[in-house]
C-alpha positions in Angstrom: 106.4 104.1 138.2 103.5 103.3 135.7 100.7 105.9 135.2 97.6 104.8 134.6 95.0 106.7 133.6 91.2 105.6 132.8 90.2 105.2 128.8 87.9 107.8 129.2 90.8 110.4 129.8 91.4 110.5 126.1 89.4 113.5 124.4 87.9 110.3 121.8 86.4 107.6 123.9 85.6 104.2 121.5 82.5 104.1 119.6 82.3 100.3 119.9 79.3 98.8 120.1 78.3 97.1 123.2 79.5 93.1 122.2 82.3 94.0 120.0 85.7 93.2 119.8 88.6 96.2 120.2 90.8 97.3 117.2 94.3 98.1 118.3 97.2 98.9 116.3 101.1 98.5 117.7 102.9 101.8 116.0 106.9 101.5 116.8 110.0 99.8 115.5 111.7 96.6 115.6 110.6 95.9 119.2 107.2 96.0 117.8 108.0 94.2 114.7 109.4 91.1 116.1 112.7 91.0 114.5 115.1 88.5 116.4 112.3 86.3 116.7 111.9 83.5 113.9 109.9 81.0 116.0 107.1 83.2 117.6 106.9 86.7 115.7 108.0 88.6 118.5 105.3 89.8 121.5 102.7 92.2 119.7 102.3 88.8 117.5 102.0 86.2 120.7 99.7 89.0 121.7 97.9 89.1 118.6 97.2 85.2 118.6 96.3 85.2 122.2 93.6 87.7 121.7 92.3 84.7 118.8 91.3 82.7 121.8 87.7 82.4 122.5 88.1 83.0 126.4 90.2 86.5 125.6 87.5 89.0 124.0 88.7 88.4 120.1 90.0 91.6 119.7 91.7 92.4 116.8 95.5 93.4 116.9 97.4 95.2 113.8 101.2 95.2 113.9 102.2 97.9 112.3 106.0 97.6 113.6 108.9 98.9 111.0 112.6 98.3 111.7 114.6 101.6 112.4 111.7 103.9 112.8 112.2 106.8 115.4 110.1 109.3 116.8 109.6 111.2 113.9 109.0 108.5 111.8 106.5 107.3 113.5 104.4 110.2 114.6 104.9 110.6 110.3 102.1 107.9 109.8 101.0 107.9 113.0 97.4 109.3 111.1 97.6 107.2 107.9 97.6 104.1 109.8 95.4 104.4 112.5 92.6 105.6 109.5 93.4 102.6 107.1 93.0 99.8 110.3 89.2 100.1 111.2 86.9 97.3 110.6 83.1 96.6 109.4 81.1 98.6 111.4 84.3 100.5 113.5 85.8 102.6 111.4 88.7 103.8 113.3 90.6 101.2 116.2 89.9 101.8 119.6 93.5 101.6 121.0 96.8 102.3 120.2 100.1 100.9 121.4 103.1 102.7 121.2 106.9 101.6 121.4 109.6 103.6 119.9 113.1 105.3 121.1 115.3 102.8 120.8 117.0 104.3 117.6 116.7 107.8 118.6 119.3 107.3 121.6 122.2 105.9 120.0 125.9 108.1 118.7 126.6 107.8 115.6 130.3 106.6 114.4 131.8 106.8 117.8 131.1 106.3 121.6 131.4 109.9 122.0 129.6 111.0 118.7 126.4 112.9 118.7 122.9 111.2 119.0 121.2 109.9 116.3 118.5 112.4 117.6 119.4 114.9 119.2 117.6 115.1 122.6 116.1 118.0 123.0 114.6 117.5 119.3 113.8 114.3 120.6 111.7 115.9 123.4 109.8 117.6 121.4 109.3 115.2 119.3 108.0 112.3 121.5 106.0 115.4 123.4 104.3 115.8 119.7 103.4 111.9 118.8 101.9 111.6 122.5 99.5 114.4 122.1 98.7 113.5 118.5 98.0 109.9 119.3 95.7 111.1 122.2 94.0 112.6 119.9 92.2 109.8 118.0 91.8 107.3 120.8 93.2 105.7 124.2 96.9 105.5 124.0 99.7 103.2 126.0 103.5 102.8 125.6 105.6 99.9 125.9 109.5 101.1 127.3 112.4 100.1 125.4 114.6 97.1 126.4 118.6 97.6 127.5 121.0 96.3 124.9 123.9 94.3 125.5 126.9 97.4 125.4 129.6 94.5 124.7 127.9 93.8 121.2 127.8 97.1 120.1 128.6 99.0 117.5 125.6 97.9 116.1 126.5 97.8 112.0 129.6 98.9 113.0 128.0 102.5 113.3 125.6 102.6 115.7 126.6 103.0 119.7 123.7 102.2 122.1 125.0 102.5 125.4 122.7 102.0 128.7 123.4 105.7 130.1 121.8 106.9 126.5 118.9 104.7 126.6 117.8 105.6 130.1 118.2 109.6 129.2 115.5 108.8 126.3 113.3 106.4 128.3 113.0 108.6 131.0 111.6 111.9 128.8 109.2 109.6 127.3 108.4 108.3 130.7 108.4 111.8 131.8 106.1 112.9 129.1 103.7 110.0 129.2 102.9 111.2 132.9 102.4 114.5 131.7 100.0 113.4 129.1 98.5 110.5 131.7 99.6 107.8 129.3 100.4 104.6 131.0 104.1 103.4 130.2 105.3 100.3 130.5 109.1 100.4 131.7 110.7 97.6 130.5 114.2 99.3 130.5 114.2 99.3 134.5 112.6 96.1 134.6 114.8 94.0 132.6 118.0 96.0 134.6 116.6 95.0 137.8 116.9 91.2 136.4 120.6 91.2 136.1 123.2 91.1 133.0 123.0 87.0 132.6 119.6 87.1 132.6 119.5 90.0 129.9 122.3 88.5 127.8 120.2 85.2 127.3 117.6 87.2 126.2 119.1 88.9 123.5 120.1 87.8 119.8 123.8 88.0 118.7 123.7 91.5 117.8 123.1 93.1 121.2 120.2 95.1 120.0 117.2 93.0 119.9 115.5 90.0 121.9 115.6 87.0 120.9 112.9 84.0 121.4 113.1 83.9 124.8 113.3 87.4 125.1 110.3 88.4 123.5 108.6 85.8 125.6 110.0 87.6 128.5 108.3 90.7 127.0 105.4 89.7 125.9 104.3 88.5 129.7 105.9 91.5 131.2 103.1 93.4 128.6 100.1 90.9 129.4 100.6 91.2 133.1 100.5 94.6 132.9 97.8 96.4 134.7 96.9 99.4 132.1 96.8 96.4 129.2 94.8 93.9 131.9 92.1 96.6 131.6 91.4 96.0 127.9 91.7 91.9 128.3 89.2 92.0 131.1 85.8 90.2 130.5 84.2 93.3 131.5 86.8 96.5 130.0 87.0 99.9 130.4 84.4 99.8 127.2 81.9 97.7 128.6 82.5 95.3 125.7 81.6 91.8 127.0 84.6 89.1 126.4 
C-alpha cells in the first residue's frame, strides 16, 4: 500500500517562489544511477529530460545515484548533497527522492551467509536517513526491483535472493508509513507481472534493469500518484507549470 502524505507534513515546507521551478535530487544506488541502461540513462534521467519539456513545470532534477551505496552510505551525504544542489535564488532543493536497499539485503559468500547488513542494523539505519531527510524538505522513496535468483551470485560473491529483498523492502515500507513518506513499491509490482516479464527486463547479470526495464520503471514512477502531485500544473507548492 502507498502512503501518501501532503508536502506540507514535512517540518520544512519549500521556500519557492510562486512561478518557479522545483529542485529535486535522486539520493540512492545503482537503480538511481542508471547502470544497465546505455541507450536512455536509466529513469531518474528519462525523468530528468521529461521535466525539460515546456508543458511539464521545468523543474530541475539532480541524479545523485552511486553504484553499491547502502543505507549508511547514503544517509553519509545525505546533508552534503542536498546543500551543494540549490540554485539562483533557491538555495536548498525542494524535494528529495530516495531509492536504496538493494545492496543491504544480500549474503555474502554463500546462500546461507550473513547479510551484507545486518537487519536489525539495517532498521535502524533506514529509520535514521528517513527522519534526517525529513528534515530538510518533502521526501519520497522509490522500492527496489526483484532480481533474477538464477543469475546470481552477483560477482560471484554477492547472493540476492527474493525472500531477502522483500524482508528489507518491507521495513523500509514499514518505516516510510511511520514517517508518512510515500513509497513506491516496485518490488510487489514487478512480482505481480510474472518471471518472463521480469527476466526481459533485466540485463545479463540478474541485478539491474535493462533498457526496457528502466522504461518499465520510469512509468511505473511517473504514474505515480505522490510524484503526479509535484508534475501537476498546479502542485502541492502552488508553483504554476
Amino acid at each position: 500500500m502507498q502512503i501518501l502524505a501532503s508536502p506540507s507534513s514535512s517540518p520544512h515546507v519549500s521556500q519557492t517562489p510562486i512561478g518557479q521551478p522545483l529542485k529535486i535530487i535522486a539520493l540512492g544506488d545503482s537503480l538511481v544511477y542508471g547502470f544497465g541502461d546505455p541507450e536512455r540513462g536509466g529513469w531518474v534521467e528519462q525523468l530528468r529530460r521529461w521535466w525539460m519539456s515546456p508543458d511539464s513545470g521545468g523543474h530541475v532534477l539532480y541524479n545523485l545515484g552511486i553504484r553499491g551505496d547502502r543505507a549508511q552510505q547514503v544517509s553519509q551525504r545525505l546533508e552534503v548533497e542536498f546543500k551543494h544542489r540549490g540554485e539562483l535564488r533557491n538555495r536548498v532543493p525542494d524535494l528529495i527522492i530516495l531509492s536504496v536497499g538493494t545492496n543491504d539485503s544480500p549474503r555474502l559468500g554463500r546462500v546461507d551467509g550473513r547479510n551484507y547488513t545486518d537487519f536489525d542494523e539495517f532498521e535502524v539505519q533506514i529509520n535514521h536517513l528517513l527522519f534526517r531527510a525529513q528534515q530538510l524538505c518533502p521526501v519520497l522513496f522509490v522500492g527496489m526491483i526483484p532480481v533474477d535468483e538464477t543469475k546470481m551470485p552477483f560477482l560471484d560473491c554477492f547472493y540476492y535472493t527474493h525472500a531477502d529483498q522483500h524482508r528489507y523492502k518491507e521495513a523500509t515500507r514499514r518505516a516510510c508509513q511511520q514517517h508518512q513518506i510515500p513509497y513506491l513499491d516496485l518490488f510487489d509490482r514487478w512480482m505481480a507481472r510474472g518471471e518472463t516479464w521480469q527476466q526481459q527486463r533485466l540485463t545479463s547479470d540478474g541485478l539491474h534493469p535493462n533498457t526496457l526495464g528502466y522504461q518499465a520503471l520510469f512509468e511505473d514512477v511517473l504514474g505515480w500518484e505522490a510524484l503526479s502531485v509535484y508534475t501537476r500544473t498546479t502542485n502541492a507548492f502552488g508553483i504554476g507549470g
